[in-house]
Structure formats: structure tokens, C-alpha cells
C-alpha positions in Angstrom: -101.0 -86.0 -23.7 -98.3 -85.8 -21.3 -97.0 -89.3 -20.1 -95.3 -89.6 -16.4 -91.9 -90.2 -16.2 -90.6 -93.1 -14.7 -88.4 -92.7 -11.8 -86.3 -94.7 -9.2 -88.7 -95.5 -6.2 -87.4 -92.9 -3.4 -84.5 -94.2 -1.5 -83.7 -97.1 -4.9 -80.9 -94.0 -6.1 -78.6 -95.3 -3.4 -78.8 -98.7 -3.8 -78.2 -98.3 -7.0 -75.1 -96.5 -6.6 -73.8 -98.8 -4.8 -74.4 -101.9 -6.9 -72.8 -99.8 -9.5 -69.6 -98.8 -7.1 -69.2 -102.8 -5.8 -69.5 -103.7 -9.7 -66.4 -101.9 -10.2 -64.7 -102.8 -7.3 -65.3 -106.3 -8.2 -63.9 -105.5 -11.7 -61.0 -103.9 -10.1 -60.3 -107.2 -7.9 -60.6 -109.4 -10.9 -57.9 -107.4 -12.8 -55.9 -107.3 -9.5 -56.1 -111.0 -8.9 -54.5 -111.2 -12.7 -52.3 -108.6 -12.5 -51.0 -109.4 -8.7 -49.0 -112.3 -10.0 -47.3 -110.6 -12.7 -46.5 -108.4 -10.6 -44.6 -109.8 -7.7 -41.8 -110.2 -9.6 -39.6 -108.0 -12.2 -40.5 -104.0 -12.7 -44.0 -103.4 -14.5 -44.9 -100.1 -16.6 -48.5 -98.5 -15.4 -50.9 -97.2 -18.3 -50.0 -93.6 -19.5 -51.0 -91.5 -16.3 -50.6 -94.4 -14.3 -47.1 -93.0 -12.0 -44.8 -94.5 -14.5 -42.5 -97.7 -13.8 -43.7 -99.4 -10.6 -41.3 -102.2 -9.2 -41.9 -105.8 -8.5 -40.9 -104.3 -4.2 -44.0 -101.5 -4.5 -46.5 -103.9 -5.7 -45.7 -106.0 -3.6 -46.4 -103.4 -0.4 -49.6 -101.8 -2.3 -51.0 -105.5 -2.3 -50.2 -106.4 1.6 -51.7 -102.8 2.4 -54.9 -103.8 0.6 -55.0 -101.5 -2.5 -56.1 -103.2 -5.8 -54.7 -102.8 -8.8 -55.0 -99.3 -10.6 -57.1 -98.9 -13.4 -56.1 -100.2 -17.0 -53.8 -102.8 -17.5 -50.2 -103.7 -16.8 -47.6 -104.2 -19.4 -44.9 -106.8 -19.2 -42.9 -105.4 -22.2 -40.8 -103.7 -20.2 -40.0 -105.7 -17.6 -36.0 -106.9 -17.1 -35.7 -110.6 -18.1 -33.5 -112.3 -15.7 -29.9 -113.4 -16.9 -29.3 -117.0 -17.3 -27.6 -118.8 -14.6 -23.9 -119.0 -15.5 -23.2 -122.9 -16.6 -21.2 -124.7 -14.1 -17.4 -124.9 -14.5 -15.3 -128.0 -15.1 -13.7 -129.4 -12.4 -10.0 -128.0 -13.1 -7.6 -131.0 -13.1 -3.6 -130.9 -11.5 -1.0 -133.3 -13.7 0.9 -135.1 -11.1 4.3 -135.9 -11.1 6.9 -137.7 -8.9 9.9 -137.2 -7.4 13.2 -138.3 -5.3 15.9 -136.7 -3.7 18.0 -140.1 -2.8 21.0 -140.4 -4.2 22.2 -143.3 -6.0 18.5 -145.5 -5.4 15.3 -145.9 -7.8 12.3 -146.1 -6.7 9.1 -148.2 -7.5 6.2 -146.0 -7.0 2.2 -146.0 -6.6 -0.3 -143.3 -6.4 -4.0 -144.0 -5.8 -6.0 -141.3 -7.0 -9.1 -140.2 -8.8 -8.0 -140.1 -12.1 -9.6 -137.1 -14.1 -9.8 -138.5 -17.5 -11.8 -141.7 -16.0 -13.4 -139.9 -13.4 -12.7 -142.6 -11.3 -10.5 -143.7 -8.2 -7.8 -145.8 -9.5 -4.2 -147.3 -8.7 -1.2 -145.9 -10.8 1.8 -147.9 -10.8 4.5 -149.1 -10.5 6.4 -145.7 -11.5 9.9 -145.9 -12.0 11.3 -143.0 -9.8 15.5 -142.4 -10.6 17.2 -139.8 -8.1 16.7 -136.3 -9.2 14.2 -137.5 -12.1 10.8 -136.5 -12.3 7.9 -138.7 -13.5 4.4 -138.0 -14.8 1.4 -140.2 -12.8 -1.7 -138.6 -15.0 -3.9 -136.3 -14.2 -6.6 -135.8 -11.6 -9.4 -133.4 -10.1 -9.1 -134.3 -6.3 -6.7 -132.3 -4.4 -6.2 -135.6 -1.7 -4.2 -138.6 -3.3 -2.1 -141.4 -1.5 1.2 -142.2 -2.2 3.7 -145.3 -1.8 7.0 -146.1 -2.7 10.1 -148.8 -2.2 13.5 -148.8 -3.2 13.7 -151.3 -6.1 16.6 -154.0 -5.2 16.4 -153.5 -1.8 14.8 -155.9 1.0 10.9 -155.3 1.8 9.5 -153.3 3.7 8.2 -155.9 6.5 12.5 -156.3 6.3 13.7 -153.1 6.8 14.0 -152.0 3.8 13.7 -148.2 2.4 9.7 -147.9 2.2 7.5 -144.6 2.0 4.2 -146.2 3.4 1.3 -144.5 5.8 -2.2 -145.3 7.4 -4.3 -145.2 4.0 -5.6 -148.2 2.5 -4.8 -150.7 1.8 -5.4 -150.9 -1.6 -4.5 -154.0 -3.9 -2.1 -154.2 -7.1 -1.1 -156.6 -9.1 -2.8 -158.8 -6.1 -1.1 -157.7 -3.4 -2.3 -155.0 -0.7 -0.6 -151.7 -0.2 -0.7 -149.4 2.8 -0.2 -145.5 1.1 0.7 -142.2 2.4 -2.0 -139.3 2.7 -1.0 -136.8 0.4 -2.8 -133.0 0.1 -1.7 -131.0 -3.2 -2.0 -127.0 -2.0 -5.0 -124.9 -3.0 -2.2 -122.8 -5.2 -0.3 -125.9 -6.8 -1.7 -124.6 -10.5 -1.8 -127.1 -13.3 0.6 -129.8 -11.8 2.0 -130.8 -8.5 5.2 -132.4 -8.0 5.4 -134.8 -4.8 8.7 -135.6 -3.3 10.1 -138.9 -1.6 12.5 -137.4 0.6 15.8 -139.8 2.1 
């Protein structure tokens, strides 16, 4: 006995073609909603077949155009991982020193400066300053420090006596307040600067 065969109602084939055909479309999307964020950044290897090593710029135009993600799956394994940022470099510091070029006289000296070791803004003094010598202050990371000086034996410097004062300040030492000279040690100074109190 011959049973009928059951068969799609006429017209049912198409719909169910295209049930099928926005299945896998909807598939597709999923894996290009995954996929999408891997790949806007780096370079991303396509399946075997797939047009080879896409980069993070071509995805990144497919997916504004509207495509969706080919088929199969994207590996990361070959995808470039980025270099670590480069760790920030110390603060290079400048040993100051002081000088004088007047004959027969010492000088008493202070520098106000950001001292590198303490990494803090500080008052160093008094310096003992002969004519000719050179004296170390310490060392510091700010290329701006202030300067003052006074012959030692002599009369103030409200008297009119030999005084190498400026606009900066006043800052206090020993209890008293000191007006300082602005003092910019050259971008090429190297490791130390040498500052001069000229006669």
C-alpha cells in the first residue's frame, strides 16, 4: 500500500528558506558582535581560506560598511602584543658650585634651591666663598635657583657694603630675611654648574 508523501504546503518552501537564511545571518551577527571587539585593535589571522592576516584598520572599515564577520572564527594568537610603555626617567640633577672673581675679599654666600636629595626647596648657607676658589652647594633637579652673597668683614648691605642681592624672596635664615638673585643654570650645563659673583 502506497502511503503519500508529506510535502511542504505550496508556497511554505520559501518561507522556509528564508527562516533558514535569517538563522544564519543571525549566527553570523552573534559571532560578529564577539569577534568585532577583538578586532578593532591589533592584526587578526582569518581561518584557512579566510584572505589571510586582516588588520585591526580593515576590520575596522568592513564593520562601518556593514559586512559581518566572515565565517569561522578569529584567532588572537597571532596578533602583535603591544610594547610596554618605557618607565619614566629620573629627574637628572646638576651639582652646584660657587664662585668669585674679587680679589683679595671672601664672601658669605646663600643659595635657595630645590635640593635633589630632599626633594625639597631649601636654604643653603652661609658658604664660604675665597677669591678664585670654588665651592660645592649640593645638588639639585630645578634649573632656576636664587642666589645671595656679602663680603664678610665688610659693612651691610643697607650700608653700602659689597652685596649680590635681587628681587627674589625674601627668604629667612638663621631668622633673618634675605632678598636673592634669580639665577637660570643653561639647558647644556651637564652634571654641575658653576655660578659666578662677579666684582
Amino acid at each position: 500500500m502506497l502511503r503519500p508523501s508529506l510535502s511542504p504546503p505550496i508556497g511554505s518552501l520559501g518561507l522556509y528558506n528564508r527562516a533558514a537564511q535569517a538563522g544564519a545571518a543571525q549566527q553570523l551577527g552573534a559571532t560578529a558582535s564577539i569577534t568585532q571587539k577583538k578586532a578593532l585593535s591589533g592584526s587578526y589571522r582569518t581561518p584557512a581560506g579566510g584572505g589571510g592576516l586582516r588588520s585591526a584598520a580593515q576590520w575596522r572599515d568592513a564593520y562601518a560598511g556593514g559586512a559581518v564577520a566572515p565565517g569561522g572564527s578569529l584567532s588572537v594568537e597571532d596578533a602583535p602584543v603591544p610594547a610596554p610603555a618605557p618607565a619614566p626617567e629620573p629627574a637628572a640633577s646638576i651639582a652646584l658650585k660657587v664662585t668669585s672673581t674679587c680679589p683679595g675679599a671672601t664672601l658669605e654666600a646663600l643659595v635657595h634651591l630645590r635640593d635633589a636629595e630632599k626633594g625639597e626647596w631649601r636654604t643653603a648657607g652661609f658658604i664660604t666663598v675665597g677669591a678664585g676658589s670654588t665651592a660645592d652647594v649640593c645638588r639639585t633637579d630645578n634649573r632656576v635657583v636664587y642666589v645671595y652673597a656679602r663680603q664678610r668683614g665688610g659693612e651691610d648691605c643697607d650700608g653700602g657694603g659689597r652685596c649680590w642681592r635681587g628681587a627674589a624672596g625674601p627668604w629667612s635664615f638663621e631668622g633673618k630675611d634675605y632678598k636673592f638673585q634669580e639665577v637660570t643654570i643653561p639647558a647644556d650645563a651637564g652634571s654641575y654648574y658653576v655660578h659666578t659673583f662677579k666684582c
